[in-house]
Phi, psi and omega in degrees: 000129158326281192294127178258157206288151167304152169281335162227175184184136184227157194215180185217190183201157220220055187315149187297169182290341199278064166258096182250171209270142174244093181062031177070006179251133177256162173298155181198134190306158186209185179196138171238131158066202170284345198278090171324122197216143140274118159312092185292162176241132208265128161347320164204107177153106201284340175328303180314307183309286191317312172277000147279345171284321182276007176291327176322321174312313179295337197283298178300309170262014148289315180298350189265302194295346196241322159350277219257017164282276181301345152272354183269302152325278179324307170311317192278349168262346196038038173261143168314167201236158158298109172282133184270145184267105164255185153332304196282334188286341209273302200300340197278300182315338200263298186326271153315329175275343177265007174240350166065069165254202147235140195277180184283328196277343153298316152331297204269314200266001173304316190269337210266035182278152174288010172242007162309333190270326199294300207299349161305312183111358192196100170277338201276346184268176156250166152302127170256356171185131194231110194231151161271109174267182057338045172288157146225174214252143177240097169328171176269355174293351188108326187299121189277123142267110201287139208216084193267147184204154195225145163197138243202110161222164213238184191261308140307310220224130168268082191250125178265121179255160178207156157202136185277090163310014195290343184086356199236129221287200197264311176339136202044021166300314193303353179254019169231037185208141170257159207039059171289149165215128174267190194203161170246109161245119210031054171099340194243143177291170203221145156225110128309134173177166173253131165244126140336102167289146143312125177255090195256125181235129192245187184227055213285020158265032171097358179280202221268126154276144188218136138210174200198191172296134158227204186329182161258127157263163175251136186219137174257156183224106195233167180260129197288031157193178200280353194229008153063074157251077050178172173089154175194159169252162206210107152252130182231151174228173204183155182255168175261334167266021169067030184252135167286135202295143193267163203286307229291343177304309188302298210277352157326292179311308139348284206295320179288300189290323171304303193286352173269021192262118171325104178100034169284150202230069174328111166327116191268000000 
């Protein structure tokens, strides 16, 4: 690549909503391998914490690293970025339409519209870099669920669409997320709430990596039908200067990018 990459930079991250209470103890994200997961945390043993944290590290720097791979294209064309397609997204996108899921990169290009920056509140920017993943989440009973998710970020604003095949409805969430509200969106219950980002700040000329708290993210929570039968899509967005996001911005985004998701099921 031409341009070389900066020596520091930092970037973040947002868990997702299906973080549920086990025995009164709540989950808390991780990573195996490639597979995005929840960890249940065991009563007593902090080892378990510690080592979702540092997968979380793992988490920042691949997603940080194809970040600033991808913005540095996108900078030097000044064109909007792409979700981009590889080998592995085509065979996982093969995968999902033959189990009749949806893939991350459906995901990402449902979210990656060219009126994404208006509905943001910040028309004058683009996407500087947009990708799909295929992860799935792994409960503490061992059961994996696929947890496809596309994400799309701006020079403000960061936004993730997802989605859970977990079964499990949207109805009583709000009393396990903060500052929940609950909601009707195009007909499907809803949760609104904030969650804490992760702040990963890395040095890639080999110094000290640090991470810490960063911003509030904002997240919907939708359910993918109307009787809330289990499972739900998920947008949270987040700032890069850590000021809290505005909802109307969240539900914008919403009311648009959900009904362009393949197999959305329209309130009758």
């Amino acid at each position: 690549m031409s341009n070389p990459l900066p020596r520091g930079w930092i970037t973040r991250y947002a868990p997702s909503a299906r973080i549920r209470r086990e025995q009164g103890v709540p989950g808390v994200m991780g990573v195996t391998g490639e597979m995005a997961e929840i960890v249940a945390a065991p009563e007593k043993g902090p080892n378990a914490w510690a080592q979702a944290i540092a997968a979380l590290v793992v988490v920042g720097a691949l997603g940080g690293g194809l970040y600033l791979i991808q913005k540095n294209d996108a900078a030097a064309a000044d064109e909007p970025a792409v979700c981009r397609v590889d080998d592995e997204d085509e065979k996982a996108a093969e995968k999902a339409n033959a189990a009749h899921r949806i893939s991350g990169t459906e995901l990402c290009t449902a979210l990656n519209r060219a009126d994404l920056p208006t509905l943001l509140g910040t028309p004058q920017e683009h996407a500087l870099t947009a990708y799909g993943s295929d992860g799935s989440v792994r409960m503490a009973s061992g059961t994996e669920i696929p947890s496809p998710e596309g994400t799309v970020q701006l020079d403000t604003y960061t936004v993730k669409l997802s989605r859970s095949y977990d079964e499990l409805p949207i109805a009583g969430m709000e009393d396990l997320l903060n500052e929940a509200e609950a909601k009707t969106v195009l007909g499907h219950p809803a949760v609104l709430y904030s969650s804490q980002t992760i702040a990963f700040s890395f040095d890639l000329g080999g110094g000290k990596s640090d991470t810490g708290p960063g911003g509030i993210a904002r997240a919907l929570v939708v359910a993918p039908d109307t009787k809330d039968g289990g499972g739900s899509y998920e947008i949270a967005i987040w700032r890069q200067d850590n000021v809290r996001p505005d909802d109307t911005a969240l539900l914008s985004v919403a009311q648009k990018v959900l009904p362009a998701i393949p197999g959305w099921t329209a309130a009758g």
